[in-house]
DRENLUMDO-554140 format. One line per 3 residues: number of its first residue (from 1); for each residue x, y, z of C-alpha. Coordinates in nm, 4 decimals. Last residue first. Example, Ala and Ser with C-alpha at 12.3 -4.5 7.8 and 13.67 -1.06 7.14 Angstrom:
residues 2
2 = 1.3670,-0.1060,0.7140 ~ 1.2300,-0.4500,0.7800
//
This chain:
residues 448
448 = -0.4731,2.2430,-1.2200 ~ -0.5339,2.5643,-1.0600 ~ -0.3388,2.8988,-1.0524
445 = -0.1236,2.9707,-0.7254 ~ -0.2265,3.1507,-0.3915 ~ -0.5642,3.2072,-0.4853
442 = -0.6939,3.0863,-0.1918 ~ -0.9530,2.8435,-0.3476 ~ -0.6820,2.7646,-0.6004
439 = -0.3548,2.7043,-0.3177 ~ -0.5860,2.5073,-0.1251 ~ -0.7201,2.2531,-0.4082
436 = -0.4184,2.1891,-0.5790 ~ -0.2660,2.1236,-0.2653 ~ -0.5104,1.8774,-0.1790
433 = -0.4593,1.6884,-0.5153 ~ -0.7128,1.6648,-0.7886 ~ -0.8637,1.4064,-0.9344
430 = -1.1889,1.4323,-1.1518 ~ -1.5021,1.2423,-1.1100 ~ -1.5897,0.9476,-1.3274
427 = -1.8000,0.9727,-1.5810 ~ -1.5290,0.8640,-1.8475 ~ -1.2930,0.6141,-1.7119
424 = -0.9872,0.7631,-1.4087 ~ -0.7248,0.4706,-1.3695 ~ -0.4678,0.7091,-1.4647
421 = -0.6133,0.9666,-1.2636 ~ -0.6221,0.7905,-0.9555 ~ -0.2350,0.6232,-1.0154
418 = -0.1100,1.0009,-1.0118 ~ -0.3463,1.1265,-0.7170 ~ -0.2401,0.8003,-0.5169
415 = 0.1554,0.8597,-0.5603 ~ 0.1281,1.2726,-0.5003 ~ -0.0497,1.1663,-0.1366
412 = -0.3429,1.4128,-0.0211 ~ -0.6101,1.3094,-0.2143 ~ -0.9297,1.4878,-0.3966
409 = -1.2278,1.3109,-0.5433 ~ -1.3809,1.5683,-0.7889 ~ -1.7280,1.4924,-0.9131
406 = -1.8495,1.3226,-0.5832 ~ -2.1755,1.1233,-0.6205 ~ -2.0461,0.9239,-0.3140
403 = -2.1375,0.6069,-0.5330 ~ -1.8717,0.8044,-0.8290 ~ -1.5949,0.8051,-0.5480
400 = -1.6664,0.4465,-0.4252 ~ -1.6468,0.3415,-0.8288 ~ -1.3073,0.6045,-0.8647
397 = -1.1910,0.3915,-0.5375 ~ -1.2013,0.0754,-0.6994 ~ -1.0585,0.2025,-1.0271
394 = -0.7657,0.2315,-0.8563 ~ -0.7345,-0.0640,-0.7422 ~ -0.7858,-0.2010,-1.0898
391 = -0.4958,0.0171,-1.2260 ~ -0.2882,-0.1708,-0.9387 ~ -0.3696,-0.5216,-1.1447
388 = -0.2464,-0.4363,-1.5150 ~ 0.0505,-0.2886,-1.3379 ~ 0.1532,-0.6203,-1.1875
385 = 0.5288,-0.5919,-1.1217 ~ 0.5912,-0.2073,-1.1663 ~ 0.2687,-0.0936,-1.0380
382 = 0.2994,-0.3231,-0.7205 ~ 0.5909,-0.1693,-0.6058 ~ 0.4787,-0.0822,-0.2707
379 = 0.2494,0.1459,-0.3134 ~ 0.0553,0.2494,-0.6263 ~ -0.2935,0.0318,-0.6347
376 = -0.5406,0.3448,-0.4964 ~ -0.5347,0.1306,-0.1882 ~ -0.9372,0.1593,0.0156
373 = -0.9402,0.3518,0.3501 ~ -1.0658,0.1197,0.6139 ~ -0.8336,0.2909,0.8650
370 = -1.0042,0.6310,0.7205 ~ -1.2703,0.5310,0.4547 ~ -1.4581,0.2878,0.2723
367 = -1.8023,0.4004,0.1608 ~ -1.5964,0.7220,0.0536 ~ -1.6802,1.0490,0.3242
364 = -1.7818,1.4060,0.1190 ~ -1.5930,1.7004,0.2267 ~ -1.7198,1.9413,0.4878
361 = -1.7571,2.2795,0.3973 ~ -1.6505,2.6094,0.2786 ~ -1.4386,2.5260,0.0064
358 = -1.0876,2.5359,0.1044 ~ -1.1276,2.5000,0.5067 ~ -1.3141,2.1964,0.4566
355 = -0.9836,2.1004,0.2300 ~ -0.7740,2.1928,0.5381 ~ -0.9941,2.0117,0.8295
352 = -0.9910,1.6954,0.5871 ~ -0.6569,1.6775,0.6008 ~ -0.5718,1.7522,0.8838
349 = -0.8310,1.5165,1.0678 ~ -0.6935,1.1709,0.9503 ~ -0.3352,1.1691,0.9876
346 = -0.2353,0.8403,1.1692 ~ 0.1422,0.8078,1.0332 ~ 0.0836,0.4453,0.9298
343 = -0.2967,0.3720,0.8367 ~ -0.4013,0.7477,0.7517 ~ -0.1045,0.9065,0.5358
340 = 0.0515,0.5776,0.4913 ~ -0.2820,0.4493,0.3156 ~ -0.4018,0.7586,0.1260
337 = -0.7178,0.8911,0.2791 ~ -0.9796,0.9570,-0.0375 ~ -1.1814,1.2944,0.0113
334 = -1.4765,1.3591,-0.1752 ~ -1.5565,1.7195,-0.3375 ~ -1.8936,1.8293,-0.4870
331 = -1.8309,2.1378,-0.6778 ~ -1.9661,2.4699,-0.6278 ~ -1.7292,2.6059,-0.3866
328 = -1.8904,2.7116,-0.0993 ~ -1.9366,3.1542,-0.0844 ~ -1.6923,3.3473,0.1540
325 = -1.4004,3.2701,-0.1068 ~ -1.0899,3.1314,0.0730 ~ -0.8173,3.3762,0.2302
322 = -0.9632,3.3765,0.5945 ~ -1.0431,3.0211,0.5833 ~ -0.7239,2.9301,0.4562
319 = -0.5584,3.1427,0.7534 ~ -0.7692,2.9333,1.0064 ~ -0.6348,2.6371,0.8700
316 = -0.2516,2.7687,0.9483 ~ -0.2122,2.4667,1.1769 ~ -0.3487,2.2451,0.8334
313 = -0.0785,2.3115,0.6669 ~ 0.2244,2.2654,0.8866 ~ 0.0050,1.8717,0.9037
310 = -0.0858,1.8615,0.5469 ~ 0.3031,1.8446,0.4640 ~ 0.3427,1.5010,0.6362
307 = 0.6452,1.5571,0.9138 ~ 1.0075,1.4664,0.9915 ~ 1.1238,1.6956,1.3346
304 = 1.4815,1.6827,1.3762 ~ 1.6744,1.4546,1.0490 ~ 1.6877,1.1450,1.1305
301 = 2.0093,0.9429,1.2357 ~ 2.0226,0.6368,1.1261 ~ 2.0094,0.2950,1.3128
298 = 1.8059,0.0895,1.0176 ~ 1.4858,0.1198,1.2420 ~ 1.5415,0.5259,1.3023
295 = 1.5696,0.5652,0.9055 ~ 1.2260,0.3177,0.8602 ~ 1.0153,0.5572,1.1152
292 = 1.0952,0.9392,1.0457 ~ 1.2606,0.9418,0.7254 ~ 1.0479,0.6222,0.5482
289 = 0.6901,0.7252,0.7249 ~ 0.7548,1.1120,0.5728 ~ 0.8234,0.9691,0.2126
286 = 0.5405,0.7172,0.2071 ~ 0.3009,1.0076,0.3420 ~ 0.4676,1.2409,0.0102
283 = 0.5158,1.5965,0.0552 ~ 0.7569,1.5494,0.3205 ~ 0.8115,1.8397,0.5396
280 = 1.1873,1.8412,0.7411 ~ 1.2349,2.0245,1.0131 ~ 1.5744,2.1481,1.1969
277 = 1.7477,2.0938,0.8679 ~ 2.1336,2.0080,0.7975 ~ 2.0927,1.6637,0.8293
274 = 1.9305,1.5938,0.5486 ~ 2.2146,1.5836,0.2956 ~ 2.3288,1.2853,0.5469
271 = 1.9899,1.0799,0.5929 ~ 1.9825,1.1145,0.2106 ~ 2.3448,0.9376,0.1642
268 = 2.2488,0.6793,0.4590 ~ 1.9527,0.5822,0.3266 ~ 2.0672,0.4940,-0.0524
265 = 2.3162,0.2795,0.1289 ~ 2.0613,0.1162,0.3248 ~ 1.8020,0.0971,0.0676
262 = 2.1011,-0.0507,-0.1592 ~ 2.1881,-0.3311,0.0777 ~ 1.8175,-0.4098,0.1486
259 = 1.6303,-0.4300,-0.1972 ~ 1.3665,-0.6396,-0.0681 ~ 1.0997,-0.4357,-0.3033
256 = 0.9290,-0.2059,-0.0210 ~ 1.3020,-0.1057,0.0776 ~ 1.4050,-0.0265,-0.2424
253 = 1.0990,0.1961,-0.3489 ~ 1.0995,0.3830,0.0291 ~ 1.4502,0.5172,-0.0690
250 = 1.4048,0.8821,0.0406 ~ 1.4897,0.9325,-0.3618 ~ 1.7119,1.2307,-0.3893
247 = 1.5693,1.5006,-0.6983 ~ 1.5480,1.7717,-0.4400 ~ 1.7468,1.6958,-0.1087
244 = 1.5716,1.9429,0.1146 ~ 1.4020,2.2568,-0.0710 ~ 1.3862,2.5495,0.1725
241 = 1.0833,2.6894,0.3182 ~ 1.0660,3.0682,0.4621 ~ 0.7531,3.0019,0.6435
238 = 0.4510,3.2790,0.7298 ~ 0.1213,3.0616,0.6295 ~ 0.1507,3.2426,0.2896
235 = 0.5440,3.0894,0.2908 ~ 0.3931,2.7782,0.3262 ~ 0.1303,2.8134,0.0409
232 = 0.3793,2.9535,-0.2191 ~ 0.6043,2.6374,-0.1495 ~ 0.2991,2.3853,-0.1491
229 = 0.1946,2.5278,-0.4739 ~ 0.5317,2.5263,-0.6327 ~ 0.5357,2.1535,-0.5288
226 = 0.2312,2.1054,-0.6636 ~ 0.3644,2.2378,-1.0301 ~ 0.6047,1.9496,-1.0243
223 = 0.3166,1.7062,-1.1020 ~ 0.3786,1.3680,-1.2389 ~ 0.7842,1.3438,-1.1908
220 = 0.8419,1.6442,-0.9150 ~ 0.5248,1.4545,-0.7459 ~ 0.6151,1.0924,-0.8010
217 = 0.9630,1.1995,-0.6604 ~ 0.8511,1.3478,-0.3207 ~ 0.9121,1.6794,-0.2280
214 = 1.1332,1.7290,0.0783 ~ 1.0815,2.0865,0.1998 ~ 1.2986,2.1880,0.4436
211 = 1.2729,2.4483,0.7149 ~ 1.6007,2.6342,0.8120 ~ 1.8832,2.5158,1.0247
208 = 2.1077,2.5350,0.7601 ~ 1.9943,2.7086,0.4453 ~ 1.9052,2.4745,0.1320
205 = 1.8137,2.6886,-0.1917 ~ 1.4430,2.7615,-0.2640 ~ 1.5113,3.0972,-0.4622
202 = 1.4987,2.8419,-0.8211 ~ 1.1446,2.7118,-0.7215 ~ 0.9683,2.4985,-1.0459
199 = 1.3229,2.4787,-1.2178 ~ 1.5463,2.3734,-0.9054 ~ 1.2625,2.0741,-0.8527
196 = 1.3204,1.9391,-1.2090 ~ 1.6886,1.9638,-1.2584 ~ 1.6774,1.8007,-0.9274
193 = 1.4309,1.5657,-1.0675 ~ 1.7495,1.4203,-1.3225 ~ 1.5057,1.1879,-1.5472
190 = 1.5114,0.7452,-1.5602 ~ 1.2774,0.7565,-1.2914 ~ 1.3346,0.5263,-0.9204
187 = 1.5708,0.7727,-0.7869 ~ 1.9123,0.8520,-0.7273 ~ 1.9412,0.9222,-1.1033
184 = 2.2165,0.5933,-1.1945 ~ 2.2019,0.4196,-0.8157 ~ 1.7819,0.4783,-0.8608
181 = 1.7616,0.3642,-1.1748 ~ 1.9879,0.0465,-1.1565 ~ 1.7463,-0.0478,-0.8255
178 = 1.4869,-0.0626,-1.0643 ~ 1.5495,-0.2455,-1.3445 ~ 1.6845,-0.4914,-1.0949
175 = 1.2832,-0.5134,-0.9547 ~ 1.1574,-0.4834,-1.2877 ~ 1.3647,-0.8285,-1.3637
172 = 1.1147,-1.0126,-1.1163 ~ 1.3083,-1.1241,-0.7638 ~ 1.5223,-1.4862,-0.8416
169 = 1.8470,-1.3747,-0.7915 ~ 1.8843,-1.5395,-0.4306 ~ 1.9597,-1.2653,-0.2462
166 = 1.6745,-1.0326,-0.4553 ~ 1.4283,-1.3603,-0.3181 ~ 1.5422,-1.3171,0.0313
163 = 1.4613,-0.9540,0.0618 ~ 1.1272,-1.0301,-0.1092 ~ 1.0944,-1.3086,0.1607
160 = 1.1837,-0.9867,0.4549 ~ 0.9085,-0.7437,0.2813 ~ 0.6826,-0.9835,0.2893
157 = 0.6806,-1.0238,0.6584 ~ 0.6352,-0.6474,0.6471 ~ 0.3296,-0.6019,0.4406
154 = 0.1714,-0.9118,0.6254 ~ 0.1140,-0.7253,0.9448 ~ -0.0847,-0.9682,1.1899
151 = -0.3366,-0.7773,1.4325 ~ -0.4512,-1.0839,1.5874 ~ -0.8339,-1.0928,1.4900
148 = -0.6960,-0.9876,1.1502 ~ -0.9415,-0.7515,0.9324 ~ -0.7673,-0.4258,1.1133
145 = -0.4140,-0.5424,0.9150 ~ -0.5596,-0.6465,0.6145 ~ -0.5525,-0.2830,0.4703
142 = -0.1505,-0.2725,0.5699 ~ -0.1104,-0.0957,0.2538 ~ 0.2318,-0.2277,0.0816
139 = 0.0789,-0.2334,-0.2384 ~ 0.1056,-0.6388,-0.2069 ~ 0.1399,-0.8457,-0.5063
136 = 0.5280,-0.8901,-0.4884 ~ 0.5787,-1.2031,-0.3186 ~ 0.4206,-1.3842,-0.5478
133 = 0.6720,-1.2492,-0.7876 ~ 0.9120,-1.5228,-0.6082 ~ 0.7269,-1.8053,-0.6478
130 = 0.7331,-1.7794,-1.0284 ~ 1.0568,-1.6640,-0.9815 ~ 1.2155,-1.9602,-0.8120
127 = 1.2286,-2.0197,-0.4484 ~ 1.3697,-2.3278,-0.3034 ~ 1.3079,-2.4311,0.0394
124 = 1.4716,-2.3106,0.3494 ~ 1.1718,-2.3886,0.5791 ~ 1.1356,-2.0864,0.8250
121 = 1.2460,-1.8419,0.5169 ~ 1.0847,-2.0053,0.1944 ~ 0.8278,-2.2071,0.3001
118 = 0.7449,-1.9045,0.4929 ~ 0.7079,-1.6765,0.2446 ~ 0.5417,-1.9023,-0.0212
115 = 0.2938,-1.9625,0.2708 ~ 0.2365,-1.5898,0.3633 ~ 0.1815,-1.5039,0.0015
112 = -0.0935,-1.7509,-0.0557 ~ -0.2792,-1.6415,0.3020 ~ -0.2496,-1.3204,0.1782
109 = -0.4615,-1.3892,-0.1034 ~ -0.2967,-1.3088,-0.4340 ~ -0.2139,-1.6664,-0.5653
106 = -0.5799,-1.7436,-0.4604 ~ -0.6688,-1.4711,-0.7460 ~ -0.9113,-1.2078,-0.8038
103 = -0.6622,-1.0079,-0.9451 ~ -0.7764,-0.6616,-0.7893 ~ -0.9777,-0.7894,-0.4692
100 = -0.6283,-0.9999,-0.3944 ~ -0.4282,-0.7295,-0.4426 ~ -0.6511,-0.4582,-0.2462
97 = -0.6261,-0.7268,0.0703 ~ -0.9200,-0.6102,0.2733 ~ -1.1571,-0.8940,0.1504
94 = -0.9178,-1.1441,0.1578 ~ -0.9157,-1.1104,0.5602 ~ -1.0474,-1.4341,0.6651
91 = -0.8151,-1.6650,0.4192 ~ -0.8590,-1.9486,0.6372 ~ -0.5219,-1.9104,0.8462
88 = -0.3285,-2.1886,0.8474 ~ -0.0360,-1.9881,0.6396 ~ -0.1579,-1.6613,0.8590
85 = -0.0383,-1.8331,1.1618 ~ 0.3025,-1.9649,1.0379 ~ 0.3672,-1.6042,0.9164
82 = 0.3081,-1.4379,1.2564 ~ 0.5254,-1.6482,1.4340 ~ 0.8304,-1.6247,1.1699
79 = 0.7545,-1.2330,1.2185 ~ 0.8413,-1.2693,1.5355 ~ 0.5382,-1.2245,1.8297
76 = 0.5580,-1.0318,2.1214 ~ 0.5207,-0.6847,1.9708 ~ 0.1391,-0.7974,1.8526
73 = 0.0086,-0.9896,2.1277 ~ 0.1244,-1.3116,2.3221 ~ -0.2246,-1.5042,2.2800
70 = -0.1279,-1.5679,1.9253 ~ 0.1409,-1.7827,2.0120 ~ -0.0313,-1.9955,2.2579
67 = -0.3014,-2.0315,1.9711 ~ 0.0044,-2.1308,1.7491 ~ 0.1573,-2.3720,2.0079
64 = -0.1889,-2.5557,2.0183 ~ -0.2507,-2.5851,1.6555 ~ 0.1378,-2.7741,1.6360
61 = 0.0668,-2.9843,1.8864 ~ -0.2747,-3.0824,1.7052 ~ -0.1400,-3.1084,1.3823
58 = -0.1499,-2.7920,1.1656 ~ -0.4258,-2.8409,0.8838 ~ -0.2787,-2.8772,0.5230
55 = -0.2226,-2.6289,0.2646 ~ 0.0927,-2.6841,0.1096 ~ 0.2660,-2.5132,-0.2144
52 = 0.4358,-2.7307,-0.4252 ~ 0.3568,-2.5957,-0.7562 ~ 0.3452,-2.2217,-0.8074
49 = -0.0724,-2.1044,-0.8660 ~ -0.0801,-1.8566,-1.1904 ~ -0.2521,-2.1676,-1.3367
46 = -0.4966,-2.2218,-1.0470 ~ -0.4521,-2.6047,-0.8645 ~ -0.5674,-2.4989,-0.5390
43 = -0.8502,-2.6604,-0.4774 ~ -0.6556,-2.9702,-0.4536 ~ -0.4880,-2.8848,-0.1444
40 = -0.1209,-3.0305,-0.1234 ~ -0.0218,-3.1569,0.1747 ~ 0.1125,-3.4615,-0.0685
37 = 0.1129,-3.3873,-0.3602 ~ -0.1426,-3.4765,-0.6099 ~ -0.2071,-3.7745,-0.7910
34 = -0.3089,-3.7026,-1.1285 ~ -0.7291,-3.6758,-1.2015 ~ -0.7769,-3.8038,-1.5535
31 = -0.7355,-4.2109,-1.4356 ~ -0.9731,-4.1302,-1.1364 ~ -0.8982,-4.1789,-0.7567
28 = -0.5532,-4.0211,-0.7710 ~ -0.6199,-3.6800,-0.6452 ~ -0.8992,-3.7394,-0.4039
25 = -1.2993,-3.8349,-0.4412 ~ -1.5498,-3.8119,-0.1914 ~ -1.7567,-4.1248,-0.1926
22 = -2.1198,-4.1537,-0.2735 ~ -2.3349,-4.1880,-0.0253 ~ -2.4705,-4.5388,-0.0931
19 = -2.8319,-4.6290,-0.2185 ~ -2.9723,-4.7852,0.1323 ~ -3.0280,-5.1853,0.1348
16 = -3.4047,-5.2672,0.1095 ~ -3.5656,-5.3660,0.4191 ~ -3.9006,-5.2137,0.4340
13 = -3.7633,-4.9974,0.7112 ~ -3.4683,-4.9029,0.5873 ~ -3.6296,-4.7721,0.2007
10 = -3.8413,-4.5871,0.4334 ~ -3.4779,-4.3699,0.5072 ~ -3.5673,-4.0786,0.2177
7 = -3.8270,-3.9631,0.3244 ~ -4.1761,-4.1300,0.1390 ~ -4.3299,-3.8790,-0.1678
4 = -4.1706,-3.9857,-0.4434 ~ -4.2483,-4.3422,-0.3573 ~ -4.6301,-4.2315,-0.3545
1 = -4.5857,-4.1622,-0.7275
//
């Protein structure tokens, strides 16, 4: 009994020889463990895991050109740079990654995805399409982006390995599926939206020089009546909008998937049939980032002025206010920023200024919001490669939604409100877009 109670070193000083640590074991030591590769870490051995992947220390040269690197800043780094950091980086930003949250998966992390990457580019190594689809669990968010010390962007490294991947034939089949839909409808559904848009506002025709509405294809696909809503609400607010390139994809799909040659072509045709307008509104964030930042980056010519909707919306606020009821509306509302919307283009005060304008007062604020604004799972094309996943995500935001005691959780991105209500469980709130909401309150156009 009193040996229980001596420290553990007495056994020293009476002599005896000390019990030995015992050793730490490596791939190879036991006749059940196989030898791994080298570089190889053996914690990282998960089934959906593709073999060959290294994730050793950086030598001490090597660790010491990296921290040089990192020092430079953002626009002085290549994207080569940026991926050799993250692929030694200790995974410190998993918690913003939606993907990696959703599958709950080292294969996810954007640490994984970064190493695949730049095996594949900086090293030259084989990809197959195990690897490859890797690549594609990203919705394209940029959450991780305020969660790096050093500001690192993995959402358009990947974009360059997914471009590699379609080049080498190994991207996942949905990605082929969908480039053949877009060069057969000119965008990523298998329907003609032009049929679609010229149904909901037949009197919208295009007139040079006017103001063009350029309704995004998840909208006229999901929810063609908010693009009557946004019409009737613009010409309230004293526009004469015109309907820019219905049914035409703005080609964000193809770029976000590697598909480079036919984003470019696919570009170019839209960049033309928009030329003929002064100012273009996108309805979609994704759609407004694409003409007004991707165009200029590929060397077209965009059209004048590209903006989000909310933003010609929200500088007739004062109208809305004048229109609404005088009394609140009854129900709680939450606000959930959509990624491009808030992260990209920088839009955080128009909305919410227009949908405190629709029912009297401030919305309610998600646990995560703003820059920290949480992916409803549906950019990039992460629904078509891991749907299972991106319904997650959105169920994510319903949870922050339902701890905001919100029973409506409004948006302001057609993409977001379509994955949010197909993630939505019962008991949690209802999802409504921010048009919906406006053009109800003001009784400009009936509700949902």
């Amino acid at each position: 009994m009193l040996g229980l109670l001596l420290p553990r070193h007495h056994g020293r000083a009476q002599g005896r020889r000390p019990r030995p640590a015992p050793r730490r074991l490596r791939g190879g030591d036991r006749p059940d463990q196989p030898q791994l590769p080298a570089g190889l870490h053996p914690r990282l051995r998960g089934r959906d895991r593709p073999r060959g992947l290294p994730l050793r220390k950086p030598a001490g040269q090597e660790r010491l050109r990296l921290r040089h690197v990192l020092r430079r800043g953002v626009r002085a780094r290549t994207r080569a740079e940026d991926r050799a950091a993250c692929s030694f980086c200790p995974k410190l930003c998993r918690h913003a990654c939606p993907a990696a949250q959703a599958e709950a998966s080292e294969a996810a992390t954007p640490t994984f995805k970064q190493q695949v990457a730049l095996r594949a580019l900086e090293r030259g190594e084989a990809l197959d399409t195990g690897q490859a689809r890797v690549l594609y669990k990203c919705t394209d968010c940029r959450g991780t982006v305020d969660a790096c010390r050093h500001r690192i962007s993995v959402a358009e490294s990947l974009r360059e390995a997914r471009a590699l991947a379609v080049q080498r034939g190994v991207a996942p089949r949905e990605v082929h599926e969908l480039a053949r839909r877009v060069r057969e409808h000119g965008s990523p559904y298998a329907r003609d939206l032009e049929a679609v848009a010229r149904g909901v506002a037949p009197e919208a025709h295009a007139r040079r020089g006017a103001l063009g509405v350029f309704p995004a294809c998840a909208e006229l696909a999901r929810a063609p009546e908010d693009l009557a809503r946004a019409l009737a609400l613009l010409r309230a607010a004293g526009a004469a909008p015109s309907l820019a390139s219905p049914g035409r994809c703005c080609g964000y799909p193809l770029d976000a998937a590697g598909l480079r040659e036919d984003f470019e072509r696919h570009a170019a045709g839209t960049a033309h049939a928009l030329a003929a307008f002064d100012e273009v509104l996108a309805t979609g964030p994704s759609c407004a980032y694409t003409l007004a930042v991707r165009y200029r980056e590929l060397g077209l010519r965009p059209p004048g002025r590209v903006l989000p909707l909310v933003v010609r919306l929200a500088a007739a606020a004062d109208r809305w206010r004048g229109l609404a009821p005088a009394e609140a509306w009854s129900r709680r509302a939450a606000y959930h920023d959509p990624c491009f919307l808030a992260r990209r283009l920088g839009r955080l005060r128009e909305p919410r200024e227009l949908l405190s304008a629709a029912t009297g007062r401030p919305p309610l604020e998600l646990a995560y919001r703003e820059a920290e604004t949480r992916c409803s799972g549906g950019g990039g094309v992460y629904p078509l490669t891991h749907p299972a996943a991106a319904a997650r995500c959105g169920a994510a935001v319903l949870e922050l939604a339902r701890e905001a005691e919100a029973d409506v959780l409004v948006t302001a991105c057609p993409a977001a409100r379509w994955r949010l209500a197909r993630a939505r469980r019962p008991g949690d709130p209802e999802v409504r877009s921010l048009v919906s909401v406006l053009a109800e309150r003001t009784g400009l156009a009936s509700p949902d």
